[in-house]
C-alpha positions as CSV (number, residue, x, y, z in Angstrom):
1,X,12.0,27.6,16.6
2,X,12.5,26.4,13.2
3,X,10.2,27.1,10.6
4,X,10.7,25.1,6.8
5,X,9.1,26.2,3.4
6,X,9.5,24.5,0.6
7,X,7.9,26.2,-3.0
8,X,7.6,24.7,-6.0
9,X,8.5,25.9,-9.5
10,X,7.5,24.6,-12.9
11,X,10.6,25.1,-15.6
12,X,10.1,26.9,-19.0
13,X,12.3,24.0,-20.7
14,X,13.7,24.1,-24.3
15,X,14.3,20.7,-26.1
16,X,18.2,21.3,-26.1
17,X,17.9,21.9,-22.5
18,X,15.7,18.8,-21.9
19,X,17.7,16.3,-23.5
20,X,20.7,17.8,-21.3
21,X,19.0,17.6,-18.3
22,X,18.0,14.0,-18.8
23,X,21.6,13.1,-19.8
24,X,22.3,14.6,-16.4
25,X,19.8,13.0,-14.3
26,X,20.9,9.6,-16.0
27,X,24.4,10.5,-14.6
28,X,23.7,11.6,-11.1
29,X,21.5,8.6,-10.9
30,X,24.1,6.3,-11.8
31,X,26.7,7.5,-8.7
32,X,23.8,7.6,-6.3
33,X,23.5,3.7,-7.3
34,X,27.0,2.9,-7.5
35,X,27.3,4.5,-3.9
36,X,24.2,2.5,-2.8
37,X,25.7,-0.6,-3.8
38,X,29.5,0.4,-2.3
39,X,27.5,1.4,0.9
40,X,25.3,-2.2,1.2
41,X,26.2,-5.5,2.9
42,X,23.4,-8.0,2.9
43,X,25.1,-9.7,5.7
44,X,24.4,-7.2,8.8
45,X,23.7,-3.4,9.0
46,X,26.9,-3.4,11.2
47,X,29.2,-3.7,8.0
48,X,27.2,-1.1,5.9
49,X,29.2,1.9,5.3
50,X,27.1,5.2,6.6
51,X,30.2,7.8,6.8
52,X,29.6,10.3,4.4
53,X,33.7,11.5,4.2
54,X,35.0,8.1,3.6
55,X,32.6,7.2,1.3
56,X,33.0,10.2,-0.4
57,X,36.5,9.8,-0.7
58,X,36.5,6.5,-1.7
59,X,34.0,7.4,-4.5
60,X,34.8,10.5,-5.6
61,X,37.5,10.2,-7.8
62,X,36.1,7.3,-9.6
63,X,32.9,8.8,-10.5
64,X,34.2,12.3,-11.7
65,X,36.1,9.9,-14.3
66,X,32.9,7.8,-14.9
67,X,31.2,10.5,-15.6
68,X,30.8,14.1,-17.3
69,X,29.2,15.6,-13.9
70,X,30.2,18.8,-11.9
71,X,31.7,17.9,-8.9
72,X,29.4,19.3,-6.7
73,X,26.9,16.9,-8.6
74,X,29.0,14.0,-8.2
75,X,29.4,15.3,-4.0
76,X,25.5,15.2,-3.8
77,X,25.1,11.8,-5.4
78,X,27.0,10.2,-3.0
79,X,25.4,12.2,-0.2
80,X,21.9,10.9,-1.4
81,X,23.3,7.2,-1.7
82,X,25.0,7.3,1.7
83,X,21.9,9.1,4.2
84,X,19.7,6.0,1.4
85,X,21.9,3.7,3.0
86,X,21.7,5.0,6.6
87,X,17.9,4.8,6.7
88,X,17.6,1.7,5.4
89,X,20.2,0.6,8.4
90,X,18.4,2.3,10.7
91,X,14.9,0.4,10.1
92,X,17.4,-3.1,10.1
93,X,18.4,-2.1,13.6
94,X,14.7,-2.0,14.8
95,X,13.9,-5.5,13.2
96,X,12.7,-3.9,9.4
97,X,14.8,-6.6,7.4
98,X,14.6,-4.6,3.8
99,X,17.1,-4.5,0.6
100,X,19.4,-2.1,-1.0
101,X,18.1,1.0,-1.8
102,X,18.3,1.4,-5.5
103,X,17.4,5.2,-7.4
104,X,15.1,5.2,-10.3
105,X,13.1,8.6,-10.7
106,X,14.6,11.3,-12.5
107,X,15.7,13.9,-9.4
108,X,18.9,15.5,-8.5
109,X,19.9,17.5,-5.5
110,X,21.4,21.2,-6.3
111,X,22.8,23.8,-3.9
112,X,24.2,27.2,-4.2
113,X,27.5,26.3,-5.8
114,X,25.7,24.2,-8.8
115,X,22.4,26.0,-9.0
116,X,22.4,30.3,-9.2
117,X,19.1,31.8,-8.6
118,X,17.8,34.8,-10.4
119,X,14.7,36.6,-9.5
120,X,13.0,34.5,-12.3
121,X,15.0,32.1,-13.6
122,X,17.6,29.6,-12.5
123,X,20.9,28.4,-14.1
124,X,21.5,24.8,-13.3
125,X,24.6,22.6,-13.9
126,X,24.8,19.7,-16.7
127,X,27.0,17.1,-18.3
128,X,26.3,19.6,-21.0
129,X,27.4,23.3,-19.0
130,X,25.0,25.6,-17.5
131,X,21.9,26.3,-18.4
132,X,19.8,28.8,-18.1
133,X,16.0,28.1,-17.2
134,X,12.8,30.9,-16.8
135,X,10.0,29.9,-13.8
136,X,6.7,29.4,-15.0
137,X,5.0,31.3,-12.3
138,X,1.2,31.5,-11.6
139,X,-0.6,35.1,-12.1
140,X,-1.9,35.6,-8.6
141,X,0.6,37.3,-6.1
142,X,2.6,36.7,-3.8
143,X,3.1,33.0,-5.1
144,X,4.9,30.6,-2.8
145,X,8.1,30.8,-4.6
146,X,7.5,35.0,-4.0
147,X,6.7,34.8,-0.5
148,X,9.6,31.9,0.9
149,X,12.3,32.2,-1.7
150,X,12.6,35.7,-2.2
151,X,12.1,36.8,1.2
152,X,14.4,37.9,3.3
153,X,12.9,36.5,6.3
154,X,13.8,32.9,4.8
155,X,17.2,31.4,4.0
156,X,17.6,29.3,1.3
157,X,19.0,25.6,1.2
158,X,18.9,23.5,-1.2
159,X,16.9,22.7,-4.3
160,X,15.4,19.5,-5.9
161,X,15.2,19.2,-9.8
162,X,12.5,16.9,-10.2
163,X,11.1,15.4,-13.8
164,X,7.2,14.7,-13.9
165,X,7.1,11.9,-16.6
166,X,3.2,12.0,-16.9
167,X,3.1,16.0,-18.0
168,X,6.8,15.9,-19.4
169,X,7.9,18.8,-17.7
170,X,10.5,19.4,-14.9
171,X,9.8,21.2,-11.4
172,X,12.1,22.8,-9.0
173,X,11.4,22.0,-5.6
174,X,13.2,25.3,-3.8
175,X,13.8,24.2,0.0
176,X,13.7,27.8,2.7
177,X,14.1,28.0,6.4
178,X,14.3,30.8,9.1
179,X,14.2,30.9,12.8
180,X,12.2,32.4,15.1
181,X,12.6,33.8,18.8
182,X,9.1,34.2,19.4
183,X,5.2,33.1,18.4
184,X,3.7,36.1,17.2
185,X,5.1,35.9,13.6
186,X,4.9,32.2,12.7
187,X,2.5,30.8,10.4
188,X,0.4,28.1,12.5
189,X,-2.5,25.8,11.1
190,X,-5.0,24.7,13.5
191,X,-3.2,21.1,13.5
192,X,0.1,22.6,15.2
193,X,1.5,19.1,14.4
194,X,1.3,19.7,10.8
195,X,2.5,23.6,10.5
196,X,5.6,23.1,8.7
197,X,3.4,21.4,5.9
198,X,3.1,23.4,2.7
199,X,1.0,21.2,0.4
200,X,0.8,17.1,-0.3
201,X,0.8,16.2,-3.7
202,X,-1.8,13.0,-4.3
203,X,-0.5,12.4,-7.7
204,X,1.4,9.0,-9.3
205,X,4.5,10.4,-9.0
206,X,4.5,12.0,-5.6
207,X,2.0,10.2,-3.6
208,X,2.7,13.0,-0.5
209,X,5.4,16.2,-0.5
210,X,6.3,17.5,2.3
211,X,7.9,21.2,3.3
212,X,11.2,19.8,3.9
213,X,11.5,19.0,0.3
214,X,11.0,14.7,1.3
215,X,8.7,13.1,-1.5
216,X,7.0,9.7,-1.2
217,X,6.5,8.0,-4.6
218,X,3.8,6.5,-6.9
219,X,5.9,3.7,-7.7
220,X,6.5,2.3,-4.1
221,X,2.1,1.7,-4.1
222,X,2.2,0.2,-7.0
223,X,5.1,-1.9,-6.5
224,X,3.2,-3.2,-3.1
225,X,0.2,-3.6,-5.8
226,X,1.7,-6.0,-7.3
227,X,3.6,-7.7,-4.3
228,X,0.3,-8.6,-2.8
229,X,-0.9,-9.7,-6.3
230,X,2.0,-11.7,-6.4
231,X,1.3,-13.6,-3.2
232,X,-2.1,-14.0,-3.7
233,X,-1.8,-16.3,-7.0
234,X,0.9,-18.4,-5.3
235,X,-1.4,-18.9,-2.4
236,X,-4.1,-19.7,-4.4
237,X,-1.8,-22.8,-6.7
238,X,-0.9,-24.2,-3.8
239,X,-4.7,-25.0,-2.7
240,X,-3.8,-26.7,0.5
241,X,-5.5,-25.2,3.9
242,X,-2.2,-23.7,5.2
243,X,-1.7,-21.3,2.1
244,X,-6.2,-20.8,2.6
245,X,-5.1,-19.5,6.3
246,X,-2.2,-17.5,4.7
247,X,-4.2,-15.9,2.4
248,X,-6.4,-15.0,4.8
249,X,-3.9,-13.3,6.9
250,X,-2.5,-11.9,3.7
251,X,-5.8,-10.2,3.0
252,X,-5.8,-8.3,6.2
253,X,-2.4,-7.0,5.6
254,X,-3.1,-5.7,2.5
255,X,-6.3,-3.9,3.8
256,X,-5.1,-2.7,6.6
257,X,-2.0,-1.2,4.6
258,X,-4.2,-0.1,2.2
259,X,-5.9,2.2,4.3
260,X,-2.5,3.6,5.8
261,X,-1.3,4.4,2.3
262,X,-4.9,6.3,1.7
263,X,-3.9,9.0,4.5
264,X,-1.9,12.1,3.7
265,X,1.0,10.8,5.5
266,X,3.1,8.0,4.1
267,X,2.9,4.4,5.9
268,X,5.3,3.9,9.0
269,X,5.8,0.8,8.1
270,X,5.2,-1.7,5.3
271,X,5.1,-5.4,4.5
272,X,8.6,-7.1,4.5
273,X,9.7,-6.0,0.7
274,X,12.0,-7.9,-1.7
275,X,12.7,-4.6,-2.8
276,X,13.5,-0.9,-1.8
277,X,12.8,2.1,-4.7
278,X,14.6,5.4,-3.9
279,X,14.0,8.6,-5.4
């Protein structure tokens, strides 16, 4: 059985280092769009490109010249434009008729070869070299990041550098898993559904975070905000009794989205978008 963690770290950040790491972020951003937009047809999910190594190769070269990234950067851009891609293609196949996904919040994707982990610090990889960033850990022990990413009994995968625009500090998001054999040692809640669950974040930025490191943003609500705004005021110009009935109908399917997007779990599904924000 598999068991996920994921801990969070706040970064001790200098001003030198921020303004690197935003010049990165920028960066990566850009080849995770310009593979979005390589990977898209808006003609039929069948001509979308989902295969990771010939997108890669296609891209790669390009973007190393575009750009002052690492290459392992550049490898994970296109890895986070690409699997975009896939899910959106995979909601098309079952009827969910969306757009390209497009990357706006400041996140990048690290593994062992771009991001080397001391006990309490981490050295992370820029358009500017590496830098070389302490962990702001809490006083009470063992902290998460203590108990799941230094222990043994966890291996480590990946890591998510993540910028929090509203307290203008940046978190590491450090993704763990081990297996287990048996039951007697793993950590169940008393919703067994939900054990792999660390913590959910209810803030702007992250509406929910879950242990396998996938966020859910802010921006997606309020974009739907202002969708159904949107809609309303036309319907309401038109005056005529078919726009009444649609806003009628309209009303209902912003309520009853409204109370899926109040849960702790995202929305399975939402209102046909003219839009799709990926973080």
């Amino acid at each position: 059985m598999e068991v996920r963690r994921t801990a969070v770290v706040k970064l001790a950040v200098s001003d030198e280092q921020r303004d690197a790491l935003h010049r990165t972020t920028k960066q990566y951003l850009y080849c995770a769009n310009r593979t979005s937009e390589f990977c898209w047809s808006n003609t039929s999910f069948t001509e979308c490109k989902t295969n990771k190594r010939q997108v890669r190769d296609a891209l790669y070269a390009d973007l190393r010249e575009e750009t002052d990234l690492q290459a392992q950067l550049v490898q994970a851009a296109i890895r986070r434009g690409v699997e975009a891609v896939n899910g959106v293609v995979e909601r098309w196949k079952k009827g969910q008729r969306i757009s390209r996904p497009t990357f706006t919040a400041e996140t990048m994707d690290y593994d062992t070869r771009s991001a080397t982990f001391s006990r309490n610090k981490v050295s992370l990889a820029t358009v500017e070299g590496r830098v070389e960033l302490p962990f702001v850990l809490p006083s009470d022990s063992p902290t998460p990041y203590e108990r799941y990413a230094l222990s043994e009994d966890y291996e480590f995968r990946e890591s998510t550098l993540r910028y929090d625009s509203v307290t203008d500090e940046f978190y590491l998001h450090l993704s763990t898993r081990r297996y287990e054999s048996g039951d007697n040692d793993v950590e169940v809640s008393a919703d067994t559904e939900h054990q792999t669950v660390l913590g959910i974040d209810l803030g702007v930025n992250s509406l929910a975070v879950a242990s396998t490191g996938t966020f859910w943003q802010g921006d997606d609500y309020d974009h739907w905000c202002r969708e159904f705004e949107k809609r309303r005021g036309e319907m309401q110009q038109r005056g005529t009794q078919a726009a009444h009935n649609t806003l009628l109908r309209l009303g209902k399917r912003e309520e009853a989205w409204r109370k899926q997007t109040s849960t702790q779990s995202p929305p399975r599904s939402s209102p046909k978008p003219l839009r799709t924000d990926v973080t």
